[in-house]
C-alpha positions as CSV (number, residue, x, y, z in Angstrom):
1,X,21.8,-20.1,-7.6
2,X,18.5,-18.5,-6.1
3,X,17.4,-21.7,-5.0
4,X,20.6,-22.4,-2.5
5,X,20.2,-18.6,-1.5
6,X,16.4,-19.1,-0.3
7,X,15.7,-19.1,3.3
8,X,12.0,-20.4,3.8
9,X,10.9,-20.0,7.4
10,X,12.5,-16.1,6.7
11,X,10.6,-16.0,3.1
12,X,13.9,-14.2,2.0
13,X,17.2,-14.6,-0.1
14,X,20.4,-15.4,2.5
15,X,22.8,-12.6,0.9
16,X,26.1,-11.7,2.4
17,X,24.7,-13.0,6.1
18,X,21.3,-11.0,5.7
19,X,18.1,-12.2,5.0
20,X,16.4,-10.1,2.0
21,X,12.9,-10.8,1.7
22,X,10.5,-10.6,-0.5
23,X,7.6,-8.6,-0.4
24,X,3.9,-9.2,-3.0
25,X,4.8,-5.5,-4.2
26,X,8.2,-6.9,-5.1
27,X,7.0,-9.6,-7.0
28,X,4.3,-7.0,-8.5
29,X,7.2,-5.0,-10.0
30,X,9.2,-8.0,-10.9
31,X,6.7,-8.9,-13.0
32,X,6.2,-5.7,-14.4
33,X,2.2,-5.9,-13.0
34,X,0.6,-2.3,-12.2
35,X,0.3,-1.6,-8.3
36,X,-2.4,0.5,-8.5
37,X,-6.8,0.1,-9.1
38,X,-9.1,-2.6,-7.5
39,X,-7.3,-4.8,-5.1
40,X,-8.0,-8.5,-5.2
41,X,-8.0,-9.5,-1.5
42,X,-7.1,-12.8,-1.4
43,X,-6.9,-13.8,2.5
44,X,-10.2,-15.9,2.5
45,X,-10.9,-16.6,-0.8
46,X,-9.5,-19.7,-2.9
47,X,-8.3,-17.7,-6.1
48,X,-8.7,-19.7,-9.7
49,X,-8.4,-19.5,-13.0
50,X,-12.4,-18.1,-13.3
51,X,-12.4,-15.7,-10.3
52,X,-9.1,-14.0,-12.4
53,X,-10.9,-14.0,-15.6
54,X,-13.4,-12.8,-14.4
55,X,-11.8,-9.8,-12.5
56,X,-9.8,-9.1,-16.1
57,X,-13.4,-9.0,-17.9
58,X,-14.5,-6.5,-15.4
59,X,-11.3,-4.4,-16.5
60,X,-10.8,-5.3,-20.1
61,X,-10.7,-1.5,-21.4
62,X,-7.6,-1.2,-19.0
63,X,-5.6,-4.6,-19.6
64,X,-3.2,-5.0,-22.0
65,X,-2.6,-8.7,-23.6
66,X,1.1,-8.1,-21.9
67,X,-1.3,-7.9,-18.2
68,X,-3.3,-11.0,-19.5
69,X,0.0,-13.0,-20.1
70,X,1.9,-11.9,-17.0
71,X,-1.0,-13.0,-14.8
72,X,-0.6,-16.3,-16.3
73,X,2.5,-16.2,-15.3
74,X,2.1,-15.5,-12.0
């Protein structure tokens, strides 16, 4: 039902004639990731699967296996 809802150019959800749209920190908390720490700026860098392990080693006395599975996810 999402699907017919989404509004692409608006990067939204059309719901009862307004646009809803999504932000990172909503998908963040959807998610159930932690908004807080080091911030990964991802603007001119290609992210991949070594860049994000690398980035969980750094941290790996404050990530959880549920953080580790979530960012696969994502």
């Amino acid at each position: 039902m999402l699907i017919s809802l989404w509004v692409e150019r608006r990067g939204g959800f059309l719901i009862s004639n307004i646009v809803v749209c999504l932000s990172l920190l909503d998908v963040c908390l959807g998610l159930s990731l932690r908004v807080h720490g080091e911030s990964i700026n991802l603007n001119n860098v290609s992210v991949n699967v070594h860049m994000l392990y690398d980035f969980l080693a750094r941290c790996r006395d404050e990530v959880t296996l549920e953080d580790y599975c979530r960012l696969y996810i994502l």
